[in-house]
C-alpha positions in Angstrom: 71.4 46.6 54.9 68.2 45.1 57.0 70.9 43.4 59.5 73.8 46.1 59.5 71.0 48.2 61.2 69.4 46.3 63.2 71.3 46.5 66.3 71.2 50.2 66.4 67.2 50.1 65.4 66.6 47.8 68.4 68.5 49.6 70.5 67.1 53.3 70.3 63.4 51.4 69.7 64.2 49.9 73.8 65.9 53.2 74.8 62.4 55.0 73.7 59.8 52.0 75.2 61.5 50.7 78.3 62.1 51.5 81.6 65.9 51.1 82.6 65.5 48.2 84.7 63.5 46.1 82.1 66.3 47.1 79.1 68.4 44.1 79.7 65.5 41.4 79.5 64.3 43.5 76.5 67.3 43.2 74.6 68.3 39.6 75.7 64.6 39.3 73.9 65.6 40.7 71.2 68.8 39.4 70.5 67.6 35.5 71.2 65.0 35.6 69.1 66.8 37.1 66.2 70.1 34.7 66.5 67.0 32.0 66.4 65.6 33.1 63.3 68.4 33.4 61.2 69.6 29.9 62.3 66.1 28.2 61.9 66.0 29.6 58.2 66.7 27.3 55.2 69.6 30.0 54.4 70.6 31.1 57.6 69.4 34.7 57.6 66.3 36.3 58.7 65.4 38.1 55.8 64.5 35.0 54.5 61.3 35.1 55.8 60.3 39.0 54.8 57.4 38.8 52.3 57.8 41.4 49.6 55.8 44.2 48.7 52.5 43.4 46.5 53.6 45.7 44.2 57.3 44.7 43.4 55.9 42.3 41.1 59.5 41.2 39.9 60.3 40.0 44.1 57.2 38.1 43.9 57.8 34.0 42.7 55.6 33.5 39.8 55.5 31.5 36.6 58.0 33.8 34.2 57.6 31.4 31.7 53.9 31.1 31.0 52.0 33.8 32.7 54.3 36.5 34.4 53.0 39.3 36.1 51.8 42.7 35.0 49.8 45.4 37.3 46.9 44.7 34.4 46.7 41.3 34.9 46.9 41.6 38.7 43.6 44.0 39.1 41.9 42.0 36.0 42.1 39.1 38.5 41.2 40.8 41.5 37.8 41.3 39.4 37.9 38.2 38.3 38.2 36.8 42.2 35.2 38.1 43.2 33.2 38.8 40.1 29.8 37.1 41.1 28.6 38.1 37.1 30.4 34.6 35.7 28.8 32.2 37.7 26.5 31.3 35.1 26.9 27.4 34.9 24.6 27.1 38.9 22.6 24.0 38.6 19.1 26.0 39.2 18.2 29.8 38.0 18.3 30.9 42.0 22.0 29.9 41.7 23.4 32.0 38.8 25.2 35.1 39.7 25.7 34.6 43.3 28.4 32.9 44.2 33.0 33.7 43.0 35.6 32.2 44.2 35.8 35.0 47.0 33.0 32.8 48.4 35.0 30.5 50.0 38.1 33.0 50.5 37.2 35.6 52.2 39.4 38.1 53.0 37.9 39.1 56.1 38.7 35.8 57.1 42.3 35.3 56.5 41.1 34.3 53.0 39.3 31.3 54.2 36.1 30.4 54.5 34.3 31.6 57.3 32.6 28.6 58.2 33.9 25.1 58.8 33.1 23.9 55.1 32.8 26.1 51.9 29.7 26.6 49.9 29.7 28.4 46.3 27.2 27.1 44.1 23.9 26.0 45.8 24.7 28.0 48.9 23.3 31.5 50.1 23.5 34.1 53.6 26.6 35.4 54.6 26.3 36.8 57.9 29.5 38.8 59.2 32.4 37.5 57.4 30.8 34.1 56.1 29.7 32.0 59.1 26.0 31.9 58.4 26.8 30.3 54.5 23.9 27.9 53.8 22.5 25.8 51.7 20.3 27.3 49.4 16.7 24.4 50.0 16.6 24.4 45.5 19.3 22.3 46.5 19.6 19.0 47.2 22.8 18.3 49.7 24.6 16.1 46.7 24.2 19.0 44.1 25.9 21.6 46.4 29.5 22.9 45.2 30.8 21.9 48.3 34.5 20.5 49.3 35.0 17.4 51.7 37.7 18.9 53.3 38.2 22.7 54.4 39.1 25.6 52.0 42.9 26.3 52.5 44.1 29.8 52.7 45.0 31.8 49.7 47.4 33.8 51.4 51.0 33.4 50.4 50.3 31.0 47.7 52.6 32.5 45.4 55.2 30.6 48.0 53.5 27.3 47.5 55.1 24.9 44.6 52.3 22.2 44.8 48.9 23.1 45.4 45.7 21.7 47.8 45.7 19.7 50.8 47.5 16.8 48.8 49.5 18.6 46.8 48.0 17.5 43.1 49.0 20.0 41.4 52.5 21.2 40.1 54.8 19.4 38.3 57.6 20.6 40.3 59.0 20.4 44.2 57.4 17.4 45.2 55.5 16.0 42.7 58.8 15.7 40.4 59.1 11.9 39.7 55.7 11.4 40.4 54.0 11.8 36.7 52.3 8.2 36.7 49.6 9.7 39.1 48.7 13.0 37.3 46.1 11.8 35.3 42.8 13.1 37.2 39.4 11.4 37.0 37.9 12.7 33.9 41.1 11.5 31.9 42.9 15.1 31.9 46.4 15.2 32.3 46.5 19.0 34.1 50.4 19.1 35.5 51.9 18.4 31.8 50.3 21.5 30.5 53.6 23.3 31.3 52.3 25.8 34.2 52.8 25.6 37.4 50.5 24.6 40.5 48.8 27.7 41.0 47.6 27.8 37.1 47.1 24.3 36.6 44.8 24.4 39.9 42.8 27.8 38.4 42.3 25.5 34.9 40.3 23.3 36.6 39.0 24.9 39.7 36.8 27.3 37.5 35.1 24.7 36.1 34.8 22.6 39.1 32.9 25.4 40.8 30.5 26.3 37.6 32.3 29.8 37.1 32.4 30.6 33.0 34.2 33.4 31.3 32.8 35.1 28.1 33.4 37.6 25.4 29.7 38.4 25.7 29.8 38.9 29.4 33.4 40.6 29.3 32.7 43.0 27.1 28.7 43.7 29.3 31.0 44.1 32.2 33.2 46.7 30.7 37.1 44.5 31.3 37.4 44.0 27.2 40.8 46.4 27.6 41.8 44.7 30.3 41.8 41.3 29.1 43.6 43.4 25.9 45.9 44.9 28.1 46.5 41.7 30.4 47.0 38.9 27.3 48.2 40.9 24.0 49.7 37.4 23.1 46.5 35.5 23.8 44.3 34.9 20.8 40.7 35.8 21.2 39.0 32.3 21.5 42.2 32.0 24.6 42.1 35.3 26.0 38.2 35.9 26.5 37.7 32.4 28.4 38.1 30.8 31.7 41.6 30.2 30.4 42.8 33.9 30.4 40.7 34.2 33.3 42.3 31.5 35.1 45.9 33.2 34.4 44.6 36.6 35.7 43.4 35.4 39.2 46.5 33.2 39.2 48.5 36.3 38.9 46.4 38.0 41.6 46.4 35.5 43.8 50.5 35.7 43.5 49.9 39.4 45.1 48.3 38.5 47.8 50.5 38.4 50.8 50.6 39.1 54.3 53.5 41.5 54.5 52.0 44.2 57.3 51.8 41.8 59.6 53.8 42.7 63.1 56.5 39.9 62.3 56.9 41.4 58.9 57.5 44.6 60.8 59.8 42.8 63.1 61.9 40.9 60.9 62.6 44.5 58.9 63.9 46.1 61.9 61.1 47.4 64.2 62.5 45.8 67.5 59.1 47.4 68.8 56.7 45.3 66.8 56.2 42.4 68.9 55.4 42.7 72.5 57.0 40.7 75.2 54.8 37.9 75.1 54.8 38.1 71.2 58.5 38.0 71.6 58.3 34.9 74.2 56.2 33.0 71.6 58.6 33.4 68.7 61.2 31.9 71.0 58.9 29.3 71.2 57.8 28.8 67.9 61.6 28.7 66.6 62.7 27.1 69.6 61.3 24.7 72.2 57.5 23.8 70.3 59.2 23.5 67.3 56.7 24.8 64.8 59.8 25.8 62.4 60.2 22.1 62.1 57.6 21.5 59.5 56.7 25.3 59.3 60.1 26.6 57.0 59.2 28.3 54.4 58.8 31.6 53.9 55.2 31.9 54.0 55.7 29.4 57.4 53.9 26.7 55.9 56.1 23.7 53.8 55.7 20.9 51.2 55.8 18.3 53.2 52.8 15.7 54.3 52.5 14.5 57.9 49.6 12.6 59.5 48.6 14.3 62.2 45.9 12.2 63.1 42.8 14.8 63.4 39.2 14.2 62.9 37.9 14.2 58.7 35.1 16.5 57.8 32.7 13.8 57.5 33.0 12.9 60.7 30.8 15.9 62.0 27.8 17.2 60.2 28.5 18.4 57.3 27.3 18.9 53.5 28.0 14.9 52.0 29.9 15.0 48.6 29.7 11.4 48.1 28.1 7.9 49.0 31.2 6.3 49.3 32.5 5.2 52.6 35.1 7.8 52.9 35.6 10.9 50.2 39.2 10.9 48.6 40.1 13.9 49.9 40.4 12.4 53.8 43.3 10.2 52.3 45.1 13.1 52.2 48.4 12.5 49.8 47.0 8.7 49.6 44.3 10.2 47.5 47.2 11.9 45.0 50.0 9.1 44.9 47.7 6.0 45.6 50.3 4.5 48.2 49.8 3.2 51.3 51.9 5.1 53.2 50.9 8.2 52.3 47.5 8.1 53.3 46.5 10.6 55.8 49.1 13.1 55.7 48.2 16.5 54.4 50.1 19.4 53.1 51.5 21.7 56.3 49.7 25.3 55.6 50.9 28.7 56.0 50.4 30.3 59.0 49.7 34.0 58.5 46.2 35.4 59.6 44.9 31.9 61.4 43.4 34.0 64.3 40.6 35.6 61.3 38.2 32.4 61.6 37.9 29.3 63.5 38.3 25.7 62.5 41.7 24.4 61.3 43.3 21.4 60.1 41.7 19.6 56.7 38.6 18.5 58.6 38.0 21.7 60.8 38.0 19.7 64.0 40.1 22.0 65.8 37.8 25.3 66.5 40.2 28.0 68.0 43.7 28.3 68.1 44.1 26.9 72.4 42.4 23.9 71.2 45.0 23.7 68.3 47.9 24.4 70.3 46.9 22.0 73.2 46.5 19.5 70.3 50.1 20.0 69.1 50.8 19.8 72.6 50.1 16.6 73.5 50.2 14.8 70.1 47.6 11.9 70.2 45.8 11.1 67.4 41.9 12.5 67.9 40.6 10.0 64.3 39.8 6.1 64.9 41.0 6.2 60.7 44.5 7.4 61.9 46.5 4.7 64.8 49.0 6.7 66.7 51.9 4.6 65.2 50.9 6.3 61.6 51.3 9.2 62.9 54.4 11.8 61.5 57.1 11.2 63.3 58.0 15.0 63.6 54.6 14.7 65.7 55.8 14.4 69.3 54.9 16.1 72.6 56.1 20.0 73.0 55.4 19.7 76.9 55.1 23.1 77.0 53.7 24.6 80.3 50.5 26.7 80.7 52.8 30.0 80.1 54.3 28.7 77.3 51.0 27.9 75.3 50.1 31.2 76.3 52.8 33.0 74.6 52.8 30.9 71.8 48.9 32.0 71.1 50.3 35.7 71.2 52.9 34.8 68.4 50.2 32.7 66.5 47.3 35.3 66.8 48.6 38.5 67.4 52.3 38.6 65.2 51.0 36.6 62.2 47.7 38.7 61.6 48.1 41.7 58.7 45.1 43.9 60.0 44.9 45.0 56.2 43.8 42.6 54.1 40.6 44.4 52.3 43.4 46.3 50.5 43.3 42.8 47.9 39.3 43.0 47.3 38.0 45.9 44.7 35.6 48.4 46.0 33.0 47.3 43.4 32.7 44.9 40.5 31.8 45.8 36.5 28.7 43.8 36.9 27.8 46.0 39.4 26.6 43.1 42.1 27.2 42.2 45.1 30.2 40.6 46.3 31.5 37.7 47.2 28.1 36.3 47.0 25.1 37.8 45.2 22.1 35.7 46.7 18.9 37.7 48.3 20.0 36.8 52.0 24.1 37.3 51.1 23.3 41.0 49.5 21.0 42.1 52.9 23.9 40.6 55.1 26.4 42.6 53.1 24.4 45.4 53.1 24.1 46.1 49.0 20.3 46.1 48.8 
């Protein structure tokens, strides 16, 4: 229905917004960049890439089998997300109860963190939407819950099939056949529990970053009958733990999705969405630059790996997570598979909201998105680690003219950002603190004192 009307929707939108003589560019526009879209998608039509709505729970992918949606176990895990009340397993007193995993997702900041590396545990100050996140001095730099390579975005995950820059975990897409490597450090065997990536990351990352769910503290908090409501098949020792928490944040996490951005409003049928420019840069982006190559699915981010050849976070300053030489997480699918040849490619990210904080790529070596589409541009490997023969052979020059970066930074910046993403964080948590972080200096910066 979306196509049969979308010549007559374009039209009248032109008719109402254009001047006569500008019409025929207008719809040329129009018309290019549609007949692009639906040929660039993996099923040759546009709507491909519409995101549903986040409350049509039964359009949005999810794990059916072991943990499908419900509108209870959605809000229990946007609670959960951000619930600052659970993280009760900080090294030192000054870190319990100030840190979630909203810390190092913000949405204010396309659900990233809003500086170039991630702090939860050990850290403290927010400033404006995360940038002044410290360390906290009780500290020490190697007791810090900090990542060697930057936070990814938690928007449109629900369309990723194997999780993290290397892609760990999932057993499915492409880490079927590849069961030898999922044993993880501490002997755990996550990806043959049965759930997919999103779930089997949650098991662990709660853990990992100190958070721990109780009865005692569910039932203080006042989301006992939602944790009923949410897991009626869960028994109690189950439901009132990190592992019915995990499933709830998983399921809110699924609901989180960029669908009011402009693009979203252009690929529905609002010819008058996208500006010119914006328009000119979707040519681009579909056409000439290329970006559809890697960038396919429908959250325009991909499974694949490439080596792109940018700068590791360790090779800045940054928080150390290790003595050795070089952190796992810079081999990139290396550090996942063990083989040679897949060392320095990481996972191709979505693309929504980019423009929300600086820093990109795995080491946050790129700081705004010119520098990242003049990288792209020329395609020469920036990291001594990373020879320009490794690099991805989808990696080439987009010679793309002053102009054309130009327009493409509309598309990027302006067409990919939903304006609207507080609508996923709750108005106030039943602990009653701050959020996302609950330290002295975070709570002034956010205003709760």
């Amino acid at each position: 229905m979306i196509k049969k009307l979308f010549v007559a929707t374009v039209f009248i939108a032109l008719i109402a917004s254009c001047t006569q003589d500008r019409m025929p560019e207008l719809i040329s526009l129009e018309l290019e960049l549609r007949d692009l879209v639906q040929k660039s998608s993996p099923t040759n039509d546009g709507d491909f890439y519409i995101l549903p709505s986040e409350t049509d729970l039964e359009a949005i992918p999810q794990d059916k089998a072991n943990n499908p949606l419900t509108p209870e176990k959605v809000e229990l895990g946007k609670f959960l997300f951000f619930e600052t009340g659970f993280a009760t397993d900080a090294l030192y007193p000054s870190g319990i109860g100030t840190y979630s995993c909203g810390s190092c997702h913000i949405p204010e900041a396309g659900f990233k963190s809003g500086k170039f590396q991630g702090i939860a545990d050990g850290g403290e100050a927010f400033g404006l939407n995360g940038e002044d996140r410290r360390r906290n001095t009780e500290y020490q730099e190697h007791e810090l819950d900090v990542q060697a390579a930057r936070p990814l975005s938690l928007l449109n995950v629900a369309y990723v099939s194997n999780t993290t820059w290397n892609g760990r975990f999932g057993r499915e897409g492409t880490n079927v056949g590849t069961e030898d490597f999922w044993v993880q450090r501490d002997g755990t065997f996550r990806n043959a529990l049965g759930f997919e990536a999103l779930e089997t990351q949650n098991f662990e990352g709660l853990k990992t970053h100190r958070i721990r769910i109780t009865k005692e503290l569910i039932d203080e908090y006042g989301y006992t009958d939602l944790f009923d409501a949410s897991f009626p098949e869960l028994d109690d020792d189950q439901k009132y733990s990190n592992f019915g928490g995990s499933l709830a944040i998983s399921a809110y996490l699924r609901t989180v999705l960029s669908n009011r951005a402009p693009f979203q409003d252009w690929l529905k049928g609002d010819g008058d969405a996208l500006s010119p420019d914006e328009k000119k840069g979707a040519i681009l982006f579909f056409g000439k630059a290329n970006c559809y190559n890697c960038h396919f699915n429908q959250n325009l981010g991909s499974e694949e790996f490439h080596a792109l050849g940018v700068k590791d976070l360790d090779m800045r300053t940054f928080y150390k997570t290790t003595d050795s030489e070089i952190d796992d997480r810079n081999l990139g699918r290396g550090a996942f598979t063990g083989q040679e040849w897949d060392k320095f490619k990481f996972k191709v990210p979505q693309l929504y909201n980019q423009s929300d904080s600086p820093f990109y790529f795995h080491g946050s070596s790129i700081k705004d998105l010119d520098d990242l589409i003049e990288y792209k541009n020329i395609a020469e490997t920036e990291s001594e680690r990373v020879p320009q023969n490794k690099l991805s052979e989808k990696f080439v020059p987009l010679n793309l003219t002053e102009e054309e970066k130009s327009q493409l930074l509309e598309f990027l910046e302006k067409s990919l950002r939903d304006p609207d993403l507080i609508r996923y964080k709750p108005t106030s948590l039943g602990s009653g603190n701050c959020f996302p972080n609950n330290d002295p200096v975070s709570a002034s910066d956010l205003g709760c004192e």
